[in-house]
C-alpha positions, 0 to 999 in steps of 0.5 A: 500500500501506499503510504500517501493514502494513509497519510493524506487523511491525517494530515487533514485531520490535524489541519483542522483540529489545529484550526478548531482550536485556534477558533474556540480559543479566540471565541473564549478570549472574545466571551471572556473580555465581554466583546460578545456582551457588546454585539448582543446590544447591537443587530447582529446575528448571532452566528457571525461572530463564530463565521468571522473567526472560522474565515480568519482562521482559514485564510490564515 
């Protein structure tokens, strides 16, 4: 067998867990210093602060 095909799928999976994490961190830091308390005052959906940070850590 090739090793590629053993390969390629956990580095995919590390990739996104690296990812995941970068994510939940950044969220945690943002509910903790009270940034979400402030965009819950204003109009703004309630998933956009998740797929703000999901974008930024894919383009990174």
């Amino acid at each position: 067998m090739n090793y590629i095909d053993h390969a390629t799928p956990g580095l995919l999976v590390t990739a996104v867990s690296y990812g995941l994490a970068s994510t939940a961190t950044a969220v945690n830091s943002d509910m903790t210093k009270g940034v979400i308390d402030r965009f819950k005052v204003m109009d703004v959906t309630c998933g956009a602060v998740l797929t703000g940070h999901v974008i930024v850590t894919t383009l990174r």
